[in-house]
N, CA, C and O atoms as CSV, one atom per row, in Angstrom:
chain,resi,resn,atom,element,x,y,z
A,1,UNK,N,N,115.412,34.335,30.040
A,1,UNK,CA,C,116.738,34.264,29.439
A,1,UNK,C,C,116.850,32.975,28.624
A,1,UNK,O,O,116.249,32.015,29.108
A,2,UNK,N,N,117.487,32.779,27.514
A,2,UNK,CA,C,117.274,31.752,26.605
A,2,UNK,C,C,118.490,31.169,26.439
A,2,UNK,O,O,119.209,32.125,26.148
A,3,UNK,N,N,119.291,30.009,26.446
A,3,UNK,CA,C,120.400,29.361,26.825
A,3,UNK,C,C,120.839,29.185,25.354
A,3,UNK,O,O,120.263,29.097,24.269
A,4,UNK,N,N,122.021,29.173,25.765
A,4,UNK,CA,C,122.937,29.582,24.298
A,4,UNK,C,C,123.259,28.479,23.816
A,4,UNK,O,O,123.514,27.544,24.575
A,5,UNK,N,N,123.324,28.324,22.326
A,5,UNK,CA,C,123.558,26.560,21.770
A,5,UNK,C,C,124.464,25.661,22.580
A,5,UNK,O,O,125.593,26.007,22.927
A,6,UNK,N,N,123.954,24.564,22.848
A,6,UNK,CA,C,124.801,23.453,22.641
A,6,UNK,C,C,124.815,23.133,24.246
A,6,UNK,O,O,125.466,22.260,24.819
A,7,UNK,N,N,123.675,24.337,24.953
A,7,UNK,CA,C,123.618,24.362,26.223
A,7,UNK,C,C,123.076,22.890,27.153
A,7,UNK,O,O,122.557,22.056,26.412
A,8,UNK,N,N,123.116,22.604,28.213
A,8,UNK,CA,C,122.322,21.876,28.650
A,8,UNK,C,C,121.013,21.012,28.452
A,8,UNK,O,O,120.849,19.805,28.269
A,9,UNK,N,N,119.883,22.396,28.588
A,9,UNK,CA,C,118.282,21.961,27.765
A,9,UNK,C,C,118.632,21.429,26.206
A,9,UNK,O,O,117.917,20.545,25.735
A,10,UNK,N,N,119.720,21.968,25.428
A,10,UNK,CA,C,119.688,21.733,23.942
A,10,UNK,C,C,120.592,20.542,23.730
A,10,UNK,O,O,121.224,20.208,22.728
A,11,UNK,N,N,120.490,19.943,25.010
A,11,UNK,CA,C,120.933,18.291,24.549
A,11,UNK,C,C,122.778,18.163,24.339
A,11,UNK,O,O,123.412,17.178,23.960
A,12,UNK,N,N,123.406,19.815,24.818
A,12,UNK,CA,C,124.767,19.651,23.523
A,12,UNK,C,C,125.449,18.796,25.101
A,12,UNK,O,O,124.885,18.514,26.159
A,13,UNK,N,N,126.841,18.594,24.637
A,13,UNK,CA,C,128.083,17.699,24.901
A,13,UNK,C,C,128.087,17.518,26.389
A,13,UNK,O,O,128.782,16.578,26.776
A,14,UNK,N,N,127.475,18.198,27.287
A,14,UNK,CA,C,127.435,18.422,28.706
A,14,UNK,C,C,126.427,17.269,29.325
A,14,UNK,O,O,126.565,16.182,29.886
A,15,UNK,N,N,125.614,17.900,29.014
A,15,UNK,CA,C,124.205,17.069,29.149
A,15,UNK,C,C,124.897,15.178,28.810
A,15,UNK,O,O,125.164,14.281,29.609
A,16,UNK,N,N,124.981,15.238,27.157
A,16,UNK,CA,C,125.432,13.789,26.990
A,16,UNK,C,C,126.703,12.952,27.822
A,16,UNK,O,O,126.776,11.739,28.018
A,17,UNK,N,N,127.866,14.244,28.324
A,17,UNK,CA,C,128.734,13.530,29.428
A,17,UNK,C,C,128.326,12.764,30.541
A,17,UNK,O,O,128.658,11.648,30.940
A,18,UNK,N,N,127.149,14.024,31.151
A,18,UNK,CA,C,126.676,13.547,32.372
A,18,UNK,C,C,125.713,12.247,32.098
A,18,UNK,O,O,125.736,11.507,33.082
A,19,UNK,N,N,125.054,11.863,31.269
A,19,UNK,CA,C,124.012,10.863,31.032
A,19,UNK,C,C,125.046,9.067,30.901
A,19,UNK,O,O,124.763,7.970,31.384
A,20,UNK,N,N,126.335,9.542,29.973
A,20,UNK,CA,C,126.800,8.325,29.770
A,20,UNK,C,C,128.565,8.339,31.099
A,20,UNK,O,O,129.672,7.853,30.867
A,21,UNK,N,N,128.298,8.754,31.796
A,21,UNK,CA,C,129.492,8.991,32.579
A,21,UNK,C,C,130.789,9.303,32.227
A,21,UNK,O,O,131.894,8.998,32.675
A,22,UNK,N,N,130.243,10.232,30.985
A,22,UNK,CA,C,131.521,9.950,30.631
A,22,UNK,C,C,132.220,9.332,29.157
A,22,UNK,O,O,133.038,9.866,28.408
A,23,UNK,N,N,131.693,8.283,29.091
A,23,UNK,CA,C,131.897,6.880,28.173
A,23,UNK,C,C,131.441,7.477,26.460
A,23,UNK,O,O,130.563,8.116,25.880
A,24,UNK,N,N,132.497,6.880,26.254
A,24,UNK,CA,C,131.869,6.948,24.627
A,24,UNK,C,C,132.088,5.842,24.036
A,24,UNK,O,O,131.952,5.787,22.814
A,25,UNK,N,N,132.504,4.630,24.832
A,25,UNK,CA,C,131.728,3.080,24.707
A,25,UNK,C,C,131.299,2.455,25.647
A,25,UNK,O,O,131.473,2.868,26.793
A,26,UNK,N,N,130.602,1.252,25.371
A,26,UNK,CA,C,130.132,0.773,26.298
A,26,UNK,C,C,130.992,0.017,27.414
A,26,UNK,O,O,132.093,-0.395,27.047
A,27,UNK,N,N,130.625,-0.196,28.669
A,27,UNK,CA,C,131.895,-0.461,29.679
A,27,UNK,C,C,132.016,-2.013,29.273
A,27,UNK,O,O,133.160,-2.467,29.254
A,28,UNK,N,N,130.903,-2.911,28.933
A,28,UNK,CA,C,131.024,-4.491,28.542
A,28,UNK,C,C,131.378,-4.484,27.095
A,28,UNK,O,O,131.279,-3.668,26.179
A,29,UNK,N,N,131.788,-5.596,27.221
A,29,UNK,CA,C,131.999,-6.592,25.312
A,29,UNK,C,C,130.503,-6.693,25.105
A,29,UNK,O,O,129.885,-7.670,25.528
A,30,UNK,N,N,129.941,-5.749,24.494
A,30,UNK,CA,C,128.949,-6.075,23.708
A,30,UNK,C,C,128.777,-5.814,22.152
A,30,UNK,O,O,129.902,-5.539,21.732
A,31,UNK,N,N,128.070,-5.788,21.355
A,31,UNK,CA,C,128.063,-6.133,19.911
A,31,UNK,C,C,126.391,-5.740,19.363
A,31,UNK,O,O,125.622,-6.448,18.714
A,32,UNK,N,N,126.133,-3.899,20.073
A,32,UNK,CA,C,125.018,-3.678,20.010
A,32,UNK,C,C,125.136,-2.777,18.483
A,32,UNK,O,O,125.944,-1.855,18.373
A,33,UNK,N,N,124.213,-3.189,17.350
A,33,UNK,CA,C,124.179,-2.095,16.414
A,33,UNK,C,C,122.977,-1.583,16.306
A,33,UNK,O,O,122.160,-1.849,17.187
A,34,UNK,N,N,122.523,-0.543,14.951
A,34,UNK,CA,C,121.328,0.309,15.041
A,34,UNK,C,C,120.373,-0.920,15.246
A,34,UNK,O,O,119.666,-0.674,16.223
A,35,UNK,N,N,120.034,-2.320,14.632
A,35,UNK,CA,C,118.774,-2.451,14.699
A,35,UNK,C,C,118.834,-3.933,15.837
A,35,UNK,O,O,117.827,-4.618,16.013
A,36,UNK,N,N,119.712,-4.136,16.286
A,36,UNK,CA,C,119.548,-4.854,17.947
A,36,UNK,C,C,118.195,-4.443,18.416
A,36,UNK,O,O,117.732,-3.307,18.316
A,37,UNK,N,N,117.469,-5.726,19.058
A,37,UNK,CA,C,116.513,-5.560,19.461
A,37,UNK,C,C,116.491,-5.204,21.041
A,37,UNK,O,O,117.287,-5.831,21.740
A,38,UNK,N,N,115.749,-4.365,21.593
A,38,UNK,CA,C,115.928,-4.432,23.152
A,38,UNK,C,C,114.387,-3.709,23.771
A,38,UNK,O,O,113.610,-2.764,23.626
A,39,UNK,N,N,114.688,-5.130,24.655
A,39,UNK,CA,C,113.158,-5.493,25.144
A,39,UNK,C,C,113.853,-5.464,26.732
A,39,UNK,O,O,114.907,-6.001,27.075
A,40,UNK,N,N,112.929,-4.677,27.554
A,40,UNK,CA,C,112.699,-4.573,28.866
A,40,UNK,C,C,112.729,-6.152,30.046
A,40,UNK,O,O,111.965,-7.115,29.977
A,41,UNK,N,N,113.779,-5.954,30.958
A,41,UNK,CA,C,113.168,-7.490,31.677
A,41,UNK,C,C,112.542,-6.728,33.041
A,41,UNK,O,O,111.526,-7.165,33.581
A,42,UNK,N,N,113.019,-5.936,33.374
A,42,UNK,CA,C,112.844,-5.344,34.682
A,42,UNK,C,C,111.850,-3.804,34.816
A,42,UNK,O,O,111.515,-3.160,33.821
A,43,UNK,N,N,111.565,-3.492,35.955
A,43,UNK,CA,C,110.290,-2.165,36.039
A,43,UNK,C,C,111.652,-1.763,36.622
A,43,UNK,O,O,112.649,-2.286,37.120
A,44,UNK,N,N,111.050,-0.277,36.220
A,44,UNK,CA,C,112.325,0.739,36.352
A,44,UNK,C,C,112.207,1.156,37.781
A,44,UNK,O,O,111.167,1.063,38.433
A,45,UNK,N,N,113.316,1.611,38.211
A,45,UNK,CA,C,113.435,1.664,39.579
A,45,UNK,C,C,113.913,3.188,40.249
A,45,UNK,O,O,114.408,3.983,39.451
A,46,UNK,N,N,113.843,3.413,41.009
A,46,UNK,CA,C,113.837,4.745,41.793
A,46,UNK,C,C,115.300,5.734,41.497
A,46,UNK,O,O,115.389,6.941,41.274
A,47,UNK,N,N,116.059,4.973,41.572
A,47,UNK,CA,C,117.606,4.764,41.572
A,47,UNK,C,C,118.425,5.725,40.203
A,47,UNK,O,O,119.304,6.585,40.138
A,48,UNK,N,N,117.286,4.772,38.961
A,48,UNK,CA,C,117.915,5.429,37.784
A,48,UNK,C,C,117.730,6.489,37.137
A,48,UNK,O,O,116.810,7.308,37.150
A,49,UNK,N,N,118.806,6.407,36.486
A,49,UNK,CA,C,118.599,7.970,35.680
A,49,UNK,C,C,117.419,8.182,34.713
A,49,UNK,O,O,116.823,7.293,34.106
A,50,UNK,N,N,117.145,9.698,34.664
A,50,UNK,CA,C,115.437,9.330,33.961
A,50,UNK,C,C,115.893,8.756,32.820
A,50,UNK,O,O,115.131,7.851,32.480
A,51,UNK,N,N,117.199,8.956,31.774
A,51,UNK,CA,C,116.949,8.140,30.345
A,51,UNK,C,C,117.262,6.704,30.188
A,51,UNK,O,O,117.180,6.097,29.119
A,52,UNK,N,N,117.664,6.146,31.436
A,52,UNK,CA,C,117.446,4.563,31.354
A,52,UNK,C,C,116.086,4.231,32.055
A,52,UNK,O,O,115.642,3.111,31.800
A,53,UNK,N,N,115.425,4.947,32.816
A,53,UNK,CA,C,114.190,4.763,32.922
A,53,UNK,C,C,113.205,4.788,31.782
A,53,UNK,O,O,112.410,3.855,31.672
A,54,UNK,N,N,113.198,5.950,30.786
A,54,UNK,CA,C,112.461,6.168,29.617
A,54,UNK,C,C,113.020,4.839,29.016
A,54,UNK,O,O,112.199,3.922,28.994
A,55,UNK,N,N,114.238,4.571,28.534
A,55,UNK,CA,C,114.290,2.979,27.541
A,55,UNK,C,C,113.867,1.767,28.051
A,55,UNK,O,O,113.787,0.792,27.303
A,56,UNK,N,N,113.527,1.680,29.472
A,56,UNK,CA,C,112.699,0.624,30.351
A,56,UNK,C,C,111.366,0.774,30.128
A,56,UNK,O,O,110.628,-0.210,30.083
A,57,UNK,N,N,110.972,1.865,29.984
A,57,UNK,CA,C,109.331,2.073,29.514
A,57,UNK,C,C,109.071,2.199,28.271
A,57,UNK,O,O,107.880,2.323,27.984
A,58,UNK,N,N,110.104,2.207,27.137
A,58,UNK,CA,C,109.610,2.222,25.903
A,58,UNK,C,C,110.053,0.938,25.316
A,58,UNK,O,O,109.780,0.599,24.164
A,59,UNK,N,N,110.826,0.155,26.249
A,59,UNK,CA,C,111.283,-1.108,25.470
A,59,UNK,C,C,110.512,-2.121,26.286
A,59,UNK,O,O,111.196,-2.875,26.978
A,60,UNK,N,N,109.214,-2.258,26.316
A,60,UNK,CA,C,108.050,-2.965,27.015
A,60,UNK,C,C,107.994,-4.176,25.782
A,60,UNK,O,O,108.105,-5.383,25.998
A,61,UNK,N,N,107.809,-3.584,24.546
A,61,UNK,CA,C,107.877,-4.575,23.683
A,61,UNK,C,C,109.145,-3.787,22.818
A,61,UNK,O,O,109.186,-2.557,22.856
A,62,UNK,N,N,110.412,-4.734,21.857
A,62,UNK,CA,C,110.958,-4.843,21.388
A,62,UNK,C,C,110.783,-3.605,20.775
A,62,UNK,O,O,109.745,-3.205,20.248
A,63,UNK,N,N,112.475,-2.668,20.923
A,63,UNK,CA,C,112.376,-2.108,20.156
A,63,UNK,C,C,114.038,-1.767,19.400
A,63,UNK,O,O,114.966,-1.823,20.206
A,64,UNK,N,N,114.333,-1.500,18.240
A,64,UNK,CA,C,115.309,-1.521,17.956
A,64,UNK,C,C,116.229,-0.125,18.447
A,64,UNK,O,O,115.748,1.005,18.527
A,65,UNK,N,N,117.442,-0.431,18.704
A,65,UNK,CA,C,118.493,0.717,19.234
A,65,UNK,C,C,118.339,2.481,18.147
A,65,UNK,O,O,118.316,3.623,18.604
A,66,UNK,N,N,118.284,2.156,17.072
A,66,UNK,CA,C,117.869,3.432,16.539
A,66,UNK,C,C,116.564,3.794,16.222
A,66,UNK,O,O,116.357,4.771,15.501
A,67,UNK,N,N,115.497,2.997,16.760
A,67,UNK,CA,C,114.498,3.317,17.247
A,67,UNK,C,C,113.692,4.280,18.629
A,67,UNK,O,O,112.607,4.851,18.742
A,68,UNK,N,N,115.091,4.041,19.679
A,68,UNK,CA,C,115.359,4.304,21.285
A,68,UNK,C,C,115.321,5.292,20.910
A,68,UNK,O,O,114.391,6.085,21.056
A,69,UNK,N,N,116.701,5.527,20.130
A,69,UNK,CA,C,117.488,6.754,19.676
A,69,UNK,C,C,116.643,8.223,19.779
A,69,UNK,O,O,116.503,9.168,20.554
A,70,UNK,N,N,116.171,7.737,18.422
A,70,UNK,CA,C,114.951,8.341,17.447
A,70,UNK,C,C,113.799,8.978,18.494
A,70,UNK,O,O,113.616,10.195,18.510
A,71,UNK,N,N,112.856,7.868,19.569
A,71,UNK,CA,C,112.623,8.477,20.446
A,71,UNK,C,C,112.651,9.217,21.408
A,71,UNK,O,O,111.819,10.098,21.626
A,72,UNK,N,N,113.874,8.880,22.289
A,72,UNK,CA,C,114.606,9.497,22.897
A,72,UNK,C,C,115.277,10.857,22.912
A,72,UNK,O,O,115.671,11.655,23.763
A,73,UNK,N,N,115.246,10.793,22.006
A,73,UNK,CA,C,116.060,12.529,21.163
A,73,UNK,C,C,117.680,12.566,21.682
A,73,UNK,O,O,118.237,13.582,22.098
A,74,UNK,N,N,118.320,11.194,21.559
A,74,UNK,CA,C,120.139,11.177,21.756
A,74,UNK,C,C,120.674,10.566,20.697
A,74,UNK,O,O,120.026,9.775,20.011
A,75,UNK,N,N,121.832,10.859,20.483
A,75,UNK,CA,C,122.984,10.155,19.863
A,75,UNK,C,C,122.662,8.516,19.781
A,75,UNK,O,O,122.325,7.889,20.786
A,76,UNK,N,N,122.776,8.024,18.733
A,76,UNK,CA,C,122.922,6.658,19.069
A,76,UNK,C,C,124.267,6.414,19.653
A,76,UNK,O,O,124.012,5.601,20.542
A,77,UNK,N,N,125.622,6.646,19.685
A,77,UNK,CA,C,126.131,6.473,20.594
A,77,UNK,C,C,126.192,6.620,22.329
A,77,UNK,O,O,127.005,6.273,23.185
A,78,UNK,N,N,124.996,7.263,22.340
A,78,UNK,CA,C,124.732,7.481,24.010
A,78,UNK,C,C,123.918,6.676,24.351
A,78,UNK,O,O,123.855,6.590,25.578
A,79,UNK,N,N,123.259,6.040,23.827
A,79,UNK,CA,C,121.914,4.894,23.655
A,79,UNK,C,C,122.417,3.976,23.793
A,79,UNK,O,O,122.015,3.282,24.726
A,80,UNK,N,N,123.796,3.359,22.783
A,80,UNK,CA,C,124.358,2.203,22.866
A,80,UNK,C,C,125.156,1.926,24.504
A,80,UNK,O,O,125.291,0.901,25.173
A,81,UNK,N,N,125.564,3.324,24.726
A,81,UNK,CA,C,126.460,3.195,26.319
A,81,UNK,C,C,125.059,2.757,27.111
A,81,UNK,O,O,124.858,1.579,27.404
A,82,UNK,N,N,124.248,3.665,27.383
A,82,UNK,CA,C,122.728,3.099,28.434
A,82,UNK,C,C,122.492,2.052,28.220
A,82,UNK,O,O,122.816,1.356,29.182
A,83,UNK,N,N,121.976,1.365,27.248
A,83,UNK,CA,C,121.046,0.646,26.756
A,83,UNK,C,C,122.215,-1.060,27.482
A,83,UNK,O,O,121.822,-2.090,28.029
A,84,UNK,N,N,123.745,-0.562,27.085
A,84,UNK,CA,C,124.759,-2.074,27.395
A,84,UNK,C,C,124.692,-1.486,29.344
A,84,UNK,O,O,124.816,-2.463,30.082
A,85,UNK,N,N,124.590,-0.658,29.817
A,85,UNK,CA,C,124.513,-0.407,31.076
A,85,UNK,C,C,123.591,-1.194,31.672
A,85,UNK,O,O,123.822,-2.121,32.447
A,86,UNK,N,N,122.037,-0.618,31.111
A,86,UNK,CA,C,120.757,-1.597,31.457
A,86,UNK,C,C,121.322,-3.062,31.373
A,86,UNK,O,O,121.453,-3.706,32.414
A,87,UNK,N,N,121.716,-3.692,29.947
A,87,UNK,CA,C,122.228,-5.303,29.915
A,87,UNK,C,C,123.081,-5.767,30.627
A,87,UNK,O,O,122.979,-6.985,30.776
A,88,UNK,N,N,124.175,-5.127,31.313
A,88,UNK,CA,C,124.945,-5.269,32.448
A,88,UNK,C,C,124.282,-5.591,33.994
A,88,UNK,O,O,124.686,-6.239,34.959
A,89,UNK,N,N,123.307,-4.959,33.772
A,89,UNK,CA,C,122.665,-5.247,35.157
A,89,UNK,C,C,121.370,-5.589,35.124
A,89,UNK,O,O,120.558,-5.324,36.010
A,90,UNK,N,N,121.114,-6.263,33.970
A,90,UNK,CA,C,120.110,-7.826,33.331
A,90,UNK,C,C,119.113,-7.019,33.580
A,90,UNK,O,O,118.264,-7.569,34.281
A,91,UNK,N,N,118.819,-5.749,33.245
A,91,UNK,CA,C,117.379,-5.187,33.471
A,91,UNK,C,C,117.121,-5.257,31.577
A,91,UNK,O,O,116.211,-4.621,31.045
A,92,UNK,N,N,117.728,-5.803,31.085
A,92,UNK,CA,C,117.090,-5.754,29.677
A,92,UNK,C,C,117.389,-6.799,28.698
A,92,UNK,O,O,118.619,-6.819,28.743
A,93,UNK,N,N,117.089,-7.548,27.970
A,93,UNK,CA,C,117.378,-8.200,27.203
A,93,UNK,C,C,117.465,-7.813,25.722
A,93,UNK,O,O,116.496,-7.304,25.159
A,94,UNK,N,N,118.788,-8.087,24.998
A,94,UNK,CA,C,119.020,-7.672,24.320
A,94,UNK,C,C,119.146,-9.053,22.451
A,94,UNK,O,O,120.109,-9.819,22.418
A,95,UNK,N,N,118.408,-9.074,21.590
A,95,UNK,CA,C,118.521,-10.084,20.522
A,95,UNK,C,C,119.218,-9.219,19.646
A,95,UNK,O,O,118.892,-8.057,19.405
A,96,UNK,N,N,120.368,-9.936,19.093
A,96,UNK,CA,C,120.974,-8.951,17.937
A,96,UNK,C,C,120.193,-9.577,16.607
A,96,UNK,O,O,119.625,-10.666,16.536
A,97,UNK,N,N,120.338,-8.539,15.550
A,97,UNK,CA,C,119.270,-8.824,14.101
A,97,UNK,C,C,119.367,-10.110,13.689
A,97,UNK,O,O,120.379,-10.804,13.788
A,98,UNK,N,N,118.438,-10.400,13.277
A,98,UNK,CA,C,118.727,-11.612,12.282
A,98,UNK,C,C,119.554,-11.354,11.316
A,98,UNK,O,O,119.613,-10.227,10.823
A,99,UNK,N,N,120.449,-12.546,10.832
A,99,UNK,CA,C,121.249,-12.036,9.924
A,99,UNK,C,C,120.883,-12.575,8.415
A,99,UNK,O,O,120.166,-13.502,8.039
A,100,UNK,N,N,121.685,-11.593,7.698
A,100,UNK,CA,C,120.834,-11.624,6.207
A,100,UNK,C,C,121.167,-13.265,5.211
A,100,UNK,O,O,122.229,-13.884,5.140
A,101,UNK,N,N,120.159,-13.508,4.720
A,101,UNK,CA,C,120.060,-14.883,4.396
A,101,UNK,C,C,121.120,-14.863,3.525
A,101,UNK,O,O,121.358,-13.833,2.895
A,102,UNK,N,N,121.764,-15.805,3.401
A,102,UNK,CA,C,122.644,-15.977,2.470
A,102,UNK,C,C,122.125,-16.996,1.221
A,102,UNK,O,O,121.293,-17.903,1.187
A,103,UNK,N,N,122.986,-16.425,0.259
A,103,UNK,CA,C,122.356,-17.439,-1.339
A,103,UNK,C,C,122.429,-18.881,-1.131
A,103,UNK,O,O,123.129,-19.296,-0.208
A,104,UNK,N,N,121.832,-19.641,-1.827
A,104,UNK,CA,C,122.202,-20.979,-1.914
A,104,UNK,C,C,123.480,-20.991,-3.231
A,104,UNK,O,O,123.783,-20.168,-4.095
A,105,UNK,N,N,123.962,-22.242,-2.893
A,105,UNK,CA,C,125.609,-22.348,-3.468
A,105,UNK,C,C,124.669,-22.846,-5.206
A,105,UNK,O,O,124.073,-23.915,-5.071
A,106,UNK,N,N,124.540,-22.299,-6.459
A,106,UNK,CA,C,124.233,-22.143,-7.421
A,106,UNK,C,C,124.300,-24.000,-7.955
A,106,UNK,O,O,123.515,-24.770,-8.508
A,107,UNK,N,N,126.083,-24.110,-7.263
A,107,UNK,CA,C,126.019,-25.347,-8.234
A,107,UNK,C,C,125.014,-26.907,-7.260
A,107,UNK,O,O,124.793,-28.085,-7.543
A,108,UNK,N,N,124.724,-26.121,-6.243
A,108,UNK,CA,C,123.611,-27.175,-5.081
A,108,UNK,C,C,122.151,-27.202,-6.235
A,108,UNK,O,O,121.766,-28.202,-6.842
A,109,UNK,N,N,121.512,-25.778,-6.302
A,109,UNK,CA,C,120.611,-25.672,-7.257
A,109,UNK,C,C,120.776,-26.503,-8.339
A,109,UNK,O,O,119.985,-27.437,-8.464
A,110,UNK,N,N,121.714,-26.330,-9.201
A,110,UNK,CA,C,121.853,-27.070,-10.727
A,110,UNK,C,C,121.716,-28.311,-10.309
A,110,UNK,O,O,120.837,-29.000,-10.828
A,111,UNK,N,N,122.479,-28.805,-9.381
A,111,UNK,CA,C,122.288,-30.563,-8.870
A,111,UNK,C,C,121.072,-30.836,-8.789
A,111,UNK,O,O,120.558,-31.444,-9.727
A,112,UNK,N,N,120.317,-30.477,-7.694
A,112,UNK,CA,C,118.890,-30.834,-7.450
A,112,UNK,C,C,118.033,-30.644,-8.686
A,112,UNK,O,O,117.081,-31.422,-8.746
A,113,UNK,N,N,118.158,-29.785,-9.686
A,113,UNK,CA,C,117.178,-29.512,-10.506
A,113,UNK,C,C,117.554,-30.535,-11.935
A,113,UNK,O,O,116.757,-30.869,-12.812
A,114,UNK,N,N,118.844,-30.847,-11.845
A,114,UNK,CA,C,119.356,-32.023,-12.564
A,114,UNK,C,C,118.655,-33.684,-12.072
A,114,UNK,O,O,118.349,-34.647,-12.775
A,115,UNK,N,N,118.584,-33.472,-10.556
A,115,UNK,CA,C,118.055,-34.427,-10.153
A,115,UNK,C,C,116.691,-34.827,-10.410
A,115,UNK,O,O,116.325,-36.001,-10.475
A,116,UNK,N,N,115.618,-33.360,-10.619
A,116,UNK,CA,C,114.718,-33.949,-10.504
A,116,UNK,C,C,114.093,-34.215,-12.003
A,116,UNK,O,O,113.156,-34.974,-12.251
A,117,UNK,N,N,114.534,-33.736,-12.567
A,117,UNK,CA,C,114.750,-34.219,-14.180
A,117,UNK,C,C,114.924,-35.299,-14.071
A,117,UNK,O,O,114.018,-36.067,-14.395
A,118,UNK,N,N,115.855,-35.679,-13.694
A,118,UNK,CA,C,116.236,-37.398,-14.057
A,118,UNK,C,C,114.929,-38.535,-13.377
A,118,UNK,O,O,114.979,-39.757,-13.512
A,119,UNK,N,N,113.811,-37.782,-12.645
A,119,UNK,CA,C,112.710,-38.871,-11.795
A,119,UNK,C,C,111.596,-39.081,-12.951
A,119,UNK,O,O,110.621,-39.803,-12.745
């Protein structure tokens, strides 16, 4: 017998209730986006659910949240609820992106390059 869309096996709305309790944010103040890095501190334990177990074994080395995702085969919003669950209970460490360089102030440039003219 073959289960009708959106069923259980096919990942739909049921399945994702039961995985994030519920939640369609995370229960902490956190400030996780797609490319947050998250790296494993802890070996996964008996206790958890298999998809915070799978992001404990795939985040051995650094990997970014829509990377999890991507592997995982969930919502990045269901990733972001697990993933701040794991950081809640320090089984993971989490680096948010580097942020994008900003310009230098134009008229700093003109100074210095005025300056070095003048040596």
């Amino acid at each position: 017998m073959t289960e009708p869309p959106g069923s259980w096996e096919d990942g739909g709305p049921e399945r994702l209730y039961v995985i994030t309790g519920g939640r369609s944010e995370p229960s902490i103040a956190t400030r996780l986006d797609l490319v947050s890095l998250v790296v494993a501190r802890a070996a996964v334990r008996p206790e958890m659910q298999p998809e915070q177990a799978a992001i404990l074994r795939m985040c051995q080395a650094p990997l970014a949240v829509a990377e999890i995702a991507a592997h995982a085969g969930l919502p990045v919003s269901a990733v972001i609820v697990l993933v701040a669950d794991l950081l809640a209970a320090q089984h993971v460490h989490v680096r948010p992106p580097v942020p994008a360089a900003q310009l230098p102030d134009l008229a700093l440039i003109e100074a210095v390059i005025d300056g070095l003219q003048r040596l």
